[in-house]
mmCIF file as gemmi writes it, N, C-alpha and C atoms, coordinates in Angstrom:
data_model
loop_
_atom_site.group_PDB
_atom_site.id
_atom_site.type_symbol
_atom_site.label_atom_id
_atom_site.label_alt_id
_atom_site.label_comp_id
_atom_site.label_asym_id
_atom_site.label_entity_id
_atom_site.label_seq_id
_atom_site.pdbx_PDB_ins_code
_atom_site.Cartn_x
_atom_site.Cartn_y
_atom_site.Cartn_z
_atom_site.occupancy
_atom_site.B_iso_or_equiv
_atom_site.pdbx_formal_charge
_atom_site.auth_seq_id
_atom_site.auth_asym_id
_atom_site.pdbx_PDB_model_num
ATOM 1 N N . UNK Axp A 1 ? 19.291 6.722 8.975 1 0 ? 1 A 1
ATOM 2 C CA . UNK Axp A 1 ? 20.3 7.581 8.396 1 0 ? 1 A 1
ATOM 3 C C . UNK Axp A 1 ? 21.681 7.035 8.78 1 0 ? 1 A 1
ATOM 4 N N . UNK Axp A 2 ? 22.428 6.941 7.729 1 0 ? 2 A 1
ATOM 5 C CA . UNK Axp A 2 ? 23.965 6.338 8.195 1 0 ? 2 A 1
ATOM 6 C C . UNK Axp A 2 ? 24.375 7.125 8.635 1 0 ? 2 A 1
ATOM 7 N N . UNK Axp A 3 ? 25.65 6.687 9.911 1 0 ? 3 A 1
ATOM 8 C CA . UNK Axp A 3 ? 26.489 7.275 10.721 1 0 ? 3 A 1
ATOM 9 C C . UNK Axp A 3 ? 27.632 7.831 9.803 1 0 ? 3 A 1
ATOM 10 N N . UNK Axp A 4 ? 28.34 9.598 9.764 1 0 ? 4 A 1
ATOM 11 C CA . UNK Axp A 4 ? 29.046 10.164 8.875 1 0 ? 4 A 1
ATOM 12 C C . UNK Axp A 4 ? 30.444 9.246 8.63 1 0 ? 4 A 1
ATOM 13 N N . UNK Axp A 5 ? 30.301 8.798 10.094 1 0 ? 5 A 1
ATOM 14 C CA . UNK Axp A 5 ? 32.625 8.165 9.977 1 0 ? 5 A 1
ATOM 15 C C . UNK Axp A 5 ? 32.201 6.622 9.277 1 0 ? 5 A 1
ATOM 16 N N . UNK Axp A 6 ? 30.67 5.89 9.079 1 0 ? 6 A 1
ATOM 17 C CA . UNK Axp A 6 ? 31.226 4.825 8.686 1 0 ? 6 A 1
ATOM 18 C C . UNK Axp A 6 ? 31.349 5.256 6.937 1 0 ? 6 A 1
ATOM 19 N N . UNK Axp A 7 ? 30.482 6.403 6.518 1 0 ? 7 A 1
ATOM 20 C CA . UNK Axp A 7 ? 30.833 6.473 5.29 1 0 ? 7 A 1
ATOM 21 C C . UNK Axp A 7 ? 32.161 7.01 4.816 1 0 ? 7 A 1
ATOM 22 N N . UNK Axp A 8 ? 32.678 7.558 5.826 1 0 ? 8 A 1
ATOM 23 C CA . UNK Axp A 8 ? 34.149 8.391 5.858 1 0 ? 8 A 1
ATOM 24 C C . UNK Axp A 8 ? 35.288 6.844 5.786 1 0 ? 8 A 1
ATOM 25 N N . UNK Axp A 9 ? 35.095 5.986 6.443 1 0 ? 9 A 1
ATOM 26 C CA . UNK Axp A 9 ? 35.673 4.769 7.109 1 0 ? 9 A 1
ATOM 27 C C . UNK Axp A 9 ? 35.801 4.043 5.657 1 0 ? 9 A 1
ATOM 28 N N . UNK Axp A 10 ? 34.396 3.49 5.012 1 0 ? 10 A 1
ATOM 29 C CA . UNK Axp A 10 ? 34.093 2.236 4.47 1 0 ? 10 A 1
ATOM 30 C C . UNK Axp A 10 ? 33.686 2.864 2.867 1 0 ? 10 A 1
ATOM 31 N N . UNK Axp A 11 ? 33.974 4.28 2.055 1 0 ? 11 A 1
ATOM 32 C CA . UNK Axp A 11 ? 33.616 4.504 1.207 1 0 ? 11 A 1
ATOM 33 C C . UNK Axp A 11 ? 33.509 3.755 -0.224 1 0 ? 11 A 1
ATOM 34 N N . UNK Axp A 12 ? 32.027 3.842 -0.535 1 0 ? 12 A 1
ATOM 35 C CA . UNK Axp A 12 ? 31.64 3.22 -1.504 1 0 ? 12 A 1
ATOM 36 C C . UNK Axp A 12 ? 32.792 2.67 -2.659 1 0 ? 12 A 1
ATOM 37 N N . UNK Axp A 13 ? 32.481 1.625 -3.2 1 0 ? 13 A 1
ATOM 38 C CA . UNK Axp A 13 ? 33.48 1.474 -4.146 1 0 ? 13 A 1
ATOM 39 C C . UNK Axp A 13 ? 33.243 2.644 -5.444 1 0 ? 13 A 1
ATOM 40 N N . UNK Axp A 14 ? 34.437 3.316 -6.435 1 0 ? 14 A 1
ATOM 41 C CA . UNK Axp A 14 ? 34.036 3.668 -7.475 1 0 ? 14 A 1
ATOM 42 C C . UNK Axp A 14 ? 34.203 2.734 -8.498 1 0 ? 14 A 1
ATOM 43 N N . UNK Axp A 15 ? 33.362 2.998 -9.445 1 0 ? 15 A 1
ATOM 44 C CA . UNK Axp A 15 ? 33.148 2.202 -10.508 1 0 ? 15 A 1
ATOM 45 C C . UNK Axp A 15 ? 34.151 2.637 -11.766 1 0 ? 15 A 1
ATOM 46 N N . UNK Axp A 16 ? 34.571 1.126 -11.836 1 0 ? 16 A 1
ATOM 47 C CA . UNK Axp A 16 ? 36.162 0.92 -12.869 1 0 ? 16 A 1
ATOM 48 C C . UNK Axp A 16 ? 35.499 1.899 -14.056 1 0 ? 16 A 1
ATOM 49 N N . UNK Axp A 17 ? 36.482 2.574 -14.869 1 0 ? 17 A 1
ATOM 50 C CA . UNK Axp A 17 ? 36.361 3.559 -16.182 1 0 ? 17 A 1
ATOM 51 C C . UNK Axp A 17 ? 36.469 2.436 -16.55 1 0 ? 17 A 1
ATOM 52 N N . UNK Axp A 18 ? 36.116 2.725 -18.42 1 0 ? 18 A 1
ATOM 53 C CA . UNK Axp A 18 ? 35.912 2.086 -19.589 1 0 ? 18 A 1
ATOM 54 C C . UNK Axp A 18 ? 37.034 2.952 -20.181 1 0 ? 18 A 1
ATOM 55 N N . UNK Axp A 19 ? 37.568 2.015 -21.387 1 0 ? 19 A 1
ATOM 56 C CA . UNK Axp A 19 ? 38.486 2.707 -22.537 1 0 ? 19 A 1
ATOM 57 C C . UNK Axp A 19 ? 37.833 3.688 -22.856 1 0 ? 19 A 1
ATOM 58 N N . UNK Axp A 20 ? 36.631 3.656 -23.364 1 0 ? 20 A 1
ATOM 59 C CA . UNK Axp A 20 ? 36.564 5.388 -23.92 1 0 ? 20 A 1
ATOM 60 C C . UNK Axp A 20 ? 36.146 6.277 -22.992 1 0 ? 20 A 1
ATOM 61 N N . UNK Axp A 21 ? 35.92 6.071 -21.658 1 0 ? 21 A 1
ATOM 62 C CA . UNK Axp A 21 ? 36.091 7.124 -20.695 1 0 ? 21 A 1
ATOM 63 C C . UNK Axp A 21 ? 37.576 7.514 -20.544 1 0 ? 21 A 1
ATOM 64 N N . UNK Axp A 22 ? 38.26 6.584 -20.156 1 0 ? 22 A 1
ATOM 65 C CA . UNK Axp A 22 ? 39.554 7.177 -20.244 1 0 ? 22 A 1
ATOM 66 C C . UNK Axp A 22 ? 40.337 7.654 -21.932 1 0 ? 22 A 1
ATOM 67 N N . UNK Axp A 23 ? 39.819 7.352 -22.764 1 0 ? 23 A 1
ATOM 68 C CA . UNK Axp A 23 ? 40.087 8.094 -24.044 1 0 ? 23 A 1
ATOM 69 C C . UNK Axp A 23 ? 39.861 9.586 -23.865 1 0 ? 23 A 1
ATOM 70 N N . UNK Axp A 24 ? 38.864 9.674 -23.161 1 0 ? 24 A 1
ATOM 71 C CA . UNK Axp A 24 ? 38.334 11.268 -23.514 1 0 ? 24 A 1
ATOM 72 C C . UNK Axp A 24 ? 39.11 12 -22.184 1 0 ? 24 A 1
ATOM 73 N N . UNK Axp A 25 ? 39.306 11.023 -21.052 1 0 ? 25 A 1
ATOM 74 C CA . UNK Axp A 25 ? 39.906 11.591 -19.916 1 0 ? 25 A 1
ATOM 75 C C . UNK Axp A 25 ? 41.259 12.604 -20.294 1 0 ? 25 A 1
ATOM 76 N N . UNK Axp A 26 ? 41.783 11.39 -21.438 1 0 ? 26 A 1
ATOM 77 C CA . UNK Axp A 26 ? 43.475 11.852 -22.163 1 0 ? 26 A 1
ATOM 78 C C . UNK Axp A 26 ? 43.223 12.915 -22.639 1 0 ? 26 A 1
ATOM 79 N N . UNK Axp A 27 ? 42.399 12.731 -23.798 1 0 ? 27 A 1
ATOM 80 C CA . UNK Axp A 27 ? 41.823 14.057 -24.549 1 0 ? 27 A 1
ATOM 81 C C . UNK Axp A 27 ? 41.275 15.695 -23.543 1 0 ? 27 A 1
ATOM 82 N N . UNK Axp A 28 ? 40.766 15.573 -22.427 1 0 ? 28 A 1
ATOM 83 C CA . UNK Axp A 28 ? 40.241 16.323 -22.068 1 0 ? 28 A 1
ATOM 84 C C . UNK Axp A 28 ? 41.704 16.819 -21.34 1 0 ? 28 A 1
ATOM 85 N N . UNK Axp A 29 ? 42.941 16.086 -20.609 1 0 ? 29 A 1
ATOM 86 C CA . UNK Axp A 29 ? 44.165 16.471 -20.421 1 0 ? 29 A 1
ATOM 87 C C . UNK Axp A 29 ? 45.168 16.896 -21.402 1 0 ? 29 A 1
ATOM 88 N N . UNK Axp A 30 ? 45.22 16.453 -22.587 1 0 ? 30 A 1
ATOM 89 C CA . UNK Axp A 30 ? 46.131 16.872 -23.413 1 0 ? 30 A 1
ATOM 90 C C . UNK Axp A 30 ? 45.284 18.389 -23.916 1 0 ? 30 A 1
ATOM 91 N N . UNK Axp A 31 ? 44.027 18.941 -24.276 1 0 ? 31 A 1
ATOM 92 C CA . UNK Axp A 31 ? 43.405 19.994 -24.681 1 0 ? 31 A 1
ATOM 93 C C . UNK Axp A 31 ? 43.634 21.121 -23.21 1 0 ? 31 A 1
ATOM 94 N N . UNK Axp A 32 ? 43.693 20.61 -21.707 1 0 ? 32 A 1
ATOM 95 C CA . UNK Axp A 32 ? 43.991 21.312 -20.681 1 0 ? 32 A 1
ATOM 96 C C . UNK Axp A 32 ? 45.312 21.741 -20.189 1 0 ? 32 A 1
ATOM 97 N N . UNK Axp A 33 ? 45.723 20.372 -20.805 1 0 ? 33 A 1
ATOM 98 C CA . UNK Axp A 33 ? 47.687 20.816 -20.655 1 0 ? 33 A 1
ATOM 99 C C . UNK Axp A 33 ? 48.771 21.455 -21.15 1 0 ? 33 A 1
ATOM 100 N N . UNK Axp A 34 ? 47.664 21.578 -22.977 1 0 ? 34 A 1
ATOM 101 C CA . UNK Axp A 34 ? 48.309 21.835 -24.065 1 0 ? 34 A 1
ATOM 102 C C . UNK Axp A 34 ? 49.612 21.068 -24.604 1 0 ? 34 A 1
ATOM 103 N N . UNK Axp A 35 ? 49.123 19.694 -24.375 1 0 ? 35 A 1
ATOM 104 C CA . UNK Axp A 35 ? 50.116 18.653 -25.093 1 0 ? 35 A 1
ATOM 105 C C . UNK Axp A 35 ? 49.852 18.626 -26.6 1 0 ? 35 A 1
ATOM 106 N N . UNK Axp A 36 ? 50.987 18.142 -26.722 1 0 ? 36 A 1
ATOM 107 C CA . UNK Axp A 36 ? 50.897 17.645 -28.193 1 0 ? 36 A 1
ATOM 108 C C . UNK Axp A 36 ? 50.594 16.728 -28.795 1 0 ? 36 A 1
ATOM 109 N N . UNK Axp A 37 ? 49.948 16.381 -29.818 1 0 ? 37 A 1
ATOM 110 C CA . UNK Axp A 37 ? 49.735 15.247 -30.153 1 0 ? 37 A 1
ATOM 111 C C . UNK Axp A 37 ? 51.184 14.677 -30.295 1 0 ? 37 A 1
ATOM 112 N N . UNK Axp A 38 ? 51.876 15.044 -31.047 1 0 ? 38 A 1
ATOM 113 C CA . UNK Axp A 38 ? 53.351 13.963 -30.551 1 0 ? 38 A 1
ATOM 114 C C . UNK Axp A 38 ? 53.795 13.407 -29.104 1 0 ? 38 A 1
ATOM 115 N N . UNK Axp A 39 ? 53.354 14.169 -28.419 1 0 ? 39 A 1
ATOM 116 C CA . UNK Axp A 39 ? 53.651 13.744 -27.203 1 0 ? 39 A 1
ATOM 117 C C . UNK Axp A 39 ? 52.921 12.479 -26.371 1 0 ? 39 A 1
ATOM 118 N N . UNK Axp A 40 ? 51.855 11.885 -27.126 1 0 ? 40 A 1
ATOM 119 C CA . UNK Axp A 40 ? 51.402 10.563 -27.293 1 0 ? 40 A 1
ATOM 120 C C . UNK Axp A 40 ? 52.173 9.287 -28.219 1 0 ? 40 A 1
ATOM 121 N N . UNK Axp A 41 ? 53.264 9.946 -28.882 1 0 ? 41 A 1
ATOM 122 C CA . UNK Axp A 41 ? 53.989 9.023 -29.487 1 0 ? 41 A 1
ATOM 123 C C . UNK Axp A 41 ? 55.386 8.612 -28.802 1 0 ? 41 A 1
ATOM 124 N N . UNK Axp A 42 ? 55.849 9.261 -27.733 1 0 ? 42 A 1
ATOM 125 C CA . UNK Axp A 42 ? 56.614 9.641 -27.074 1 0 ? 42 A 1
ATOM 126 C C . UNK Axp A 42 ? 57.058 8.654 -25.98 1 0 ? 42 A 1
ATOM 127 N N . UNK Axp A 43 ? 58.195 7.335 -26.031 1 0 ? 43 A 1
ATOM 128 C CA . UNK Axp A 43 ? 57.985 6.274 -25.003 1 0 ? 43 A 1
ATOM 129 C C . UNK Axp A 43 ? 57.724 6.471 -23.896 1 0 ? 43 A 1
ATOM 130 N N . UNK Axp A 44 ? 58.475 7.526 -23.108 1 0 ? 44 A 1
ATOM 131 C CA . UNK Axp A 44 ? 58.574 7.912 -22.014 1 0 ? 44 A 1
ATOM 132 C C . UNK Axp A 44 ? 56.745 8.006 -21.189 1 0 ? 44 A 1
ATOM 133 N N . UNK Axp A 45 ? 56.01 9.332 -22.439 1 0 ? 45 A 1
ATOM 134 C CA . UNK Axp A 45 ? 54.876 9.499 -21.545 1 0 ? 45 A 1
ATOM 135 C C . UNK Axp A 45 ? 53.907 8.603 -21.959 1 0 ? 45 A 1
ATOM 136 N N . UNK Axp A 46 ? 54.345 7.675 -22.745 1 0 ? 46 A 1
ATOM 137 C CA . UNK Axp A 46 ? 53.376 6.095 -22.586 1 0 ? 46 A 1
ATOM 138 C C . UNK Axp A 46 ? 53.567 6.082 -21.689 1 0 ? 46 A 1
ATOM 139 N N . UNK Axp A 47 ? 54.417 5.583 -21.106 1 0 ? 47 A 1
ATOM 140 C CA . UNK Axp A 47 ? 54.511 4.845 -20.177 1 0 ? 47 A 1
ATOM 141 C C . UNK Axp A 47 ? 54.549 5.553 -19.004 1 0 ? 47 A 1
ATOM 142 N N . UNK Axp A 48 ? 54.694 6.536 -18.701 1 0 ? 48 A 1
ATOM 143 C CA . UNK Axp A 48 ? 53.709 7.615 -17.485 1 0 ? 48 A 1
ATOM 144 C C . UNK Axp A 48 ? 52.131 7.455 -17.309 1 0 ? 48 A 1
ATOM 145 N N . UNK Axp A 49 ? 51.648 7.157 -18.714 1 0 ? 49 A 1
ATOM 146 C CA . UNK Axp A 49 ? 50.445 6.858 -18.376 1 0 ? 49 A 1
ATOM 147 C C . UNK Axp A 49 ? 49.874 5.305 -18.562 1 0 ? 49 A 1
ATOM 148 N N . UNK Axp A 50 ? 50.88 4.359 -18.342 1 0 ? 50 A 1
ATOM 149 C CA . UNK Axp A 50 ? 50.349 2.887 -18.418 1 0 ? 50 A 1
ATOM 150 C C . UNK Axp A 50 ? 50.87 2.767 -17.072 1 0 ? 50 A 1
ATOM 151 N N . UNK Axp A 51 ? 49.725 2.885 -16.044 1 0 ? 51 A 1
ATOM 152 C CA . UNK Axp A 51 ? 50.038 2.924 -14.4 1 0 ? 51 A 1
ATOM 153 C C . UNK Axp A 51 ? 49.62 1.257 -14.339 1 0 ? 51 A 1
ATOM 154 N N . UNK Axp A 52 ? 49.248 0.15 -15.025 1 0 ? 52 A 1
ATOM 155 C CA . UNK Axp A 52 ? 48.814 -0.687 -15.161 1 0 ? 52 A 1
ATOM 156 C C . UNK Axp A 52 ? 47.662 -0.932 -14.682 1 0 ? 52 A 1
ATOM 157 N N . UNK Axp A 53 ? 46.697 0.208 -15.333 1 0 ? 53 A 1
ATOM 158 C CA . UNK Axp A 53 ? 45.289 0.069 -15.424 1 0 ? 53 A 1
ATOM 159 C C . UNK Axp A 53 ? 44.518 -0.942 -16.586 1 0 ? 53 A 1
ATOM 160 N N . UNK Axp A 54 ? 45.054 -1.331 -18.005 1 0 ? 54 A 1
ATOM 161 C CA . UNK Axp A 54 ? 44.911 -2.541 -18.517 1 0 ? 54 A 1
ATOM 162 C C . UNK Axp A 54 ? 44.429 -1.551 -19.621 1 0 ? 54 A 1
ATOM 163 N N . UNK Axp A 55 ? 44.213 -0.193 -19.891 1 0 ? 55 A 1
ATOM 164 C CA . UNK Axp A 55 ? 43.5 0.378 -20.987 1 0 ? 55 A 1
ATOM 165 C C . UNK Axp A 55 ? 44.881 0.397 -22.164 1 0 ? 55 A 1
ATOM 166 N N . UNK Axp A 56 ? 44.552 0.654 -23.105 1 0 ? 56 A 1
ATOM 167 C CA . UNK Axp A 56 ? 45.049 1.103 -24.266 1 0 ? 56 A 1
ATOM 168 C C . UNK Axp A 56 ? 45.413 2.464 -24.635 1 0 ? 56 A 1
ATOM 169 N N . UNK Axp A 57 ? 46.553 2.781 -24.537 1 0 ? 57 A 1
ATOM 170 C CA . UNK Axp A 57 ? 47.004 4.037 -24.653 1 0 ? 57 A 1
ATOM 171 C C . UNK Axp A 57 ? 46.874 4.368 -25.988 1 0 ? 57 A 1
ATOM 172 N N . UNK Axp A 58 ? 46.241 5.977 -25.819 1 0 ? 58 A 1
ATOM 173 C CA . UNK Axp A 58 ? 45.649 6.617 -27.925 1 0 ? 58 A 1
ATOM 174 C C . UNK Axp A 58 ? 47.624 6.672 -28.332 1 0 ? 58 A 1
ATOM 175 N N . UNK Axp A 59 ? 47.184 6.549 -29.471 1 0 ? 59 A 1
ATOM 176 C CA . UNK Axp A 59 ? 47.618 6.604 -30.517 1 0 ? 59 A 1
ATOM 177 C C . UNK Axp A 59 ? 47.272 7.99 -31.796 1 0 ? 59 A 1
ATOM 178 N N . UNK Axp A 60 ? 48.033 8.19 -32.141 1 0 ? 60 A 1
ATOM 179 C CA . UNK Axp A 60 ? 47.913 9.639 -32.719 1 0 ? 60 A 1
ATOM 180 C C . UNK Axp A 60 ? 46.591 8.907 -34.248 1 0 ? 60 A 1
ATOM 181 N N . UNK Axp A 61 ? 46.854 8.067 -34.473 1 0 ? 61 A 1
ATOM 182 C CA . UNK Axp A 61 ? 45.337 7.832 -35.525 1 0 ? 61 A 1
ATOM 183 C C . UNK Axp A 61 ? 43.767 7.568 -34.297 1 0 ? 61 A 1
ATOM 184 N N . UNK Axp A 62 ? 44.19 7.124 -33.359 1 0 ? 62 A 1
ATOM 185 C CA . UNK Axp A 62 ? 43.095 7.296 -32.483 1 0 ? 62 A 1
ATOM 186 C C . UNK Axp A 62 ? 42.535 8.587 -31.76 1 0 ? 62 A 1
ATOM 187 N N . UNK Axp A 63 ? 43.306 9.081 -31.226 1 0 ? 63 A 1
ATOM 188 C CA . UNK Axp A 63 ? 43.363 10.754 -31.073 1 0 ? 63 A 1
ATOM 189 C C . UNK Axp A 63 ? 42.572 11.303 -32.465 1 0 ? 63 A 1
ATOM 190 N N . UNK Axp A 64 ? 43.351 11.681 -33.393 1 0 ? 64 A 1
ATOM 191 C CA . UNK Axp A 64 ? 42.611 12.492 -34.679 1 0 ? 64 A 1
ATOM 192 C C . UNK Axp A 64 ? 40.693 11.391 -34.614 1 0 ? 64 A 1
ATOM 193 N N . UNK Axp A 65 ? 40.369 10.492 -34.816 1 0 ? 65 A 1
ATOM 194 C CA . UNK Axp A 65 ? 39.104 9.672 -34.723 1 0 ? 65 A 1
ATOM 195 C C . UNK Axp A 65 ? 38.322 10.281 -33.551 1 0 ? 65 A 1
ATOM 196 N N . UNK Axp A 66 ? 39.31 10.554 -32.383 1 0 ? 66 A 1
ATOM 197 C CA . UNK Axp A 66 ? 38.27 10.814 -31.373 1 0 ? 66 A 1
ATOM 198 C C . UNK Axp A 66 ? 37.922 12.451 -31.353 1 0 ? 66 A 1
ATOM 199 N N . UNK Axp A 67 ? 38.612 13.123 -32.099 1 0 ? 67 A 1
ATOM 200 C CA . UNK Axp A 67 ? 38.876 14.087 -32.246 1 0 ? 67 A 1
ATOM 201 C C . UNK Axp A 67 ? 37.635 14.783 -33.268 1 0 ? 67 A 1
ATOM 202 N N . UNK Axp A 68 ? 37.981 13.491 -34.215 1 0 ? 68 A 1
ATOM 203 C CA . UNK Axp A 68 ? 36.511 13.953 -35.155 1 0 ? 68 A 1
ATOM 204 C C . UNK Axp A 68 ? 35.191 13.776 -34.749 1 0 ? 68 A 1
ATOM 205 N N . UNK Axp A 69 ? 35.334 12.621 -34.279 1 0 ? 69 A 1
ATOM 206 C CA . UNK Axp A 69 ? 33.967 11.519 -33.025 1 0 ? 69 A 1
ATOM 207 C C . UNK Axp A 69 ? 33.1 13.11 -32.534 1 0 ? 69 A 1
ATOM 208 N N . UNK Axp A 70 ? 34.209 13.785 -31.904 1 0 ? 70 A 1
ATOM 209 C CA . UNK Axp A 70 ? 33.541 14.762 -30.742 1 0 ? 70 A 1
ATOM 210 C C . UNK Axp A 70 ? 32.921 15.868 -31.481 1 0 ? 70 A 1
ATOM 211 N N . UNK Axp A 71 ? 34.258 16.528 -32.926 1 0 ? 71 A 1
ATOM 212 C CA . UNK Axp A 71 ? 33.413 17.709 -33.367 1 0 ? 71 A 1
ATOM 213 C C . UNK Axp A 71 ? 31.922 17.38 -33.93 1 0 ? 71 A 1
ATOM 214 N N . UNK Axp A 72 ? 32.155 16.45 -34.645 1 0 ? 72 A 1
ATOM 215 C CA . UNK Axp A 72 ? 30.959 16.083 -35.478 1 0 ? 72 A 1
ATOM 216 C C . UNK Axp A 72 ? 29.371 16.338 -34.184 1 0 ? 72 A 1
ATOM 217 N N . UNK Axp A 73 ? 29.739 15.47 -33.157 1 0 ? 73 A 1
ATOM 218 C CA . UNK Axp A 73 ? 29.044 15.44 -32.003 1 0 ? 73 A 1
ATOM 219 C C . UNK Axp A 73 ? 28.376 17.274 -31.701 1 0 ? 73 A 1
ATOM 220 N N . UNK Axp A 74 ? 29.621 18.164 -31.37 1 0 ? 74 A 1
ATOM 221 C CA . UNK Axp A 74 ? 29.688 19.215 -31.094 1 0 ? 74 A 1
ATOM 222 C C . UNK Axp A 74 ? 28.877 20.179 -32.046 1 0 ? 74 A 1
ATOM 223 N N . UNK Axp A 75 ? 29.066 19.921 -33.353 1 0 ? 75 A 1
ATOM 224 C CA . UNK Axp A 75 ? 28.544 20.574 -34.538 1 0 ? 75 A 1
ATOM 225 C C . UNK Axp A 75 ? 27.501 20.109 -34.625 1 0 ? 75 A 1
ATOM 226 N N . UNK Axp A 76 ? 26.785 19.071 -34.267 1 0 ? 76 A 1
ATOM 227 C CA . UNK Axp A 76 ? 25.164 18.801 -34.324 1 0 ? 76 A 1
ATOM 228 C C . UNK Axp A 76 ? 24.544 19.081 -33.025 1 0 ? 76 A 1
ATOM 229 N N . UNK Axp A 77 ? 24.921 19.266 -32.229 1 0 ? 77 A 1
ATOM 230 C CA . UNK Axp A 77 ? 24.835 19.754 -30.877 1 0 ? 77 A 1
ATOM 231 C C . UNK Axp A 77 ? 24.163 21.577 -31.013 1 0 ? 77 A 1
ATOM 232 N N . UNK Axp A 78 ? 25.738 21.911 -31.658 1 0 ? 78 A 1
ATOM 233 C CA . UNK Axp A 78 ? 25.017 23.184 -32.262 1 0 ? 78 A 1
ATOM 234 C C . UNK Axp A 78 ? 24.109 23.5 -33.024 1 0 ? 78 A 1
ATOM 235 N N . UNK Axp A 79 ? 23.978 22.792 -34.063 1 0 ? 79 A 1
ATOM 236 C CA . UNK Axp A 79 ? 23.492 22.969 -35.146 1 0 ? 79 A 1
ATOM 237 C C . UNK Axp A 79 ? 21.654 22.823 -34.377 1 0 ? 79 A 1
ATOM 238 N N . UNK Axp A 80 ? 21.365 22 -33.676 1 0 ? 80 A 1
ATOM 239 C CA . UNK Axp A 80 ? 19.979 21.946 -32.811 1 0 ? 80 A 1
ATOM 240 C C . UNK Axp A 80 ? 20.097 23.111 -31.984 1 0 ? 80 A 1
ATOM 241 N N . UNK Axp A 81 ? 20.697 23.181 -31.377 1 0 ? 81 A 1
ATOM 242 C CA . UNK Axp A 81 ? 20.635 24.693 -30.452 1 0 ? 81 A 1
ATOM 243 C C . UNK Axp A 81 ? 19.62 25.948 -31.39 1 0 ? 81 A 1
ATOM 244 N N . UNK Axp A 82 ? 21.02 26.136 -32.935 1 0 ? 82 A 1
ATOM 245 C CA . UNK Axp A 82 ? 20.504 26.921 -33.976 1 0 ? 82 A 1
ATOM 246 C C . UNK Axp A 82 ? 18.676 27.076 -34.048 1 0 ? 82 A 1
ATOM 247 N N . UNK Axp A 83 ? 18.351 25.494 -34.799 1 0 ? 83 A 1
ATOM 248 C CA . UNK Axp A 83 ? 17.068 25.372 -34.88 1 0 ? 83 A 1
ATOM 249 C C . UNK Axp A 83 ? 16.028 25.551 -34.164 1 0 ? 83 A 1
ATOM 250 N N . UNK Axp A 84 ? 16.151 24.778 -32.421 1 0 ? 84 A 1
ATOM 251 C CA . UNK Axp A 84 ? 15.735 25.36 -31.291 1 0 ? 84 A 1
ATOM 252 C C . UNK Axp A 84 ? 15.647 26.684 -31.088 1 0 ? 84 A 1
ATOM 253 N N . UNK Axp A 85 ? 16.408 27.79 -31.087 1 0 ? 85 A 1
ATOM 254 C CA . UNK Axp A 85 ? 15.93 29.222 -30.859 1 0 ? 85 A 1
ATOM 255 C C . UNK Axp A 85 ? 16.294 30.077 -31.915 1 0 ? 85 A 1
ATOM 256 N N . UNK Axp A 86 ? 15.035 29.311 -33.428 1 0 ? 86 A 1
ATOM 257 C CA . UNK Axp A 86 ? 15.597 30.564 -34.226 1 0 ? 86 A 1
ATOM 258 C C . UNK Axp A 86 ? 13.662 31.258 -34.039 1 0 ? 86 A 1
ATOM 259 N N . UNK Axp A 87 ? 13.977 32.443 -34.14 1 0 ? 87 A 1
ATOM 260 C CA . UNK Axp A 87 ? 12.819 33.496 -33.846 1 0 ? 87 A 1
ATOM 261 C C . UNK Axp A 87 ? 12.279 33.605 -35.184 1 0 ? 87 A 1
């Protein structure tokens, strides 16, 4: 059994996000923050969020795509739920 302080000391590396993890990261902050989609067009909070992690900041045609990506997702999601417990 490992000793608690070397895992406290020497913690595991985390594993680098992918663009579309951090796509949805944005998405899941702008739907929590109640940003605007303009506010992705906006120089300033580009560049608040280009900490020089190397990803690609959305874009308001990428936003609306991921936007659809998810309902579509969401609506068949449901739509099995439906089928699953109809009596």
């Amino acid at each position: 059994m490992p000793d608690i302080r070397t895992l406290l000391e020497n913690p595991p590396p985390k594993a680098r996000l992918m663009q579309e993890e951090y796509d949805v990261k944005c998405l899941n902050a702008m739907m929590a923050c109640n940003w605007s989609f303009e506010q992705f067009s906006d120089a300033s909070f580009r560049e608040l969020l280009d900490v020089g992690h190397g990803f690609d900041i959305l874009t308001l045609k990428v936003i609306k795509a991921q936007l659809k990506k998810y309902a579509k997702l969401a609506q068949n999601e449901i739509k099995q739920c439906l089928v699953d417990n109809e009596s």
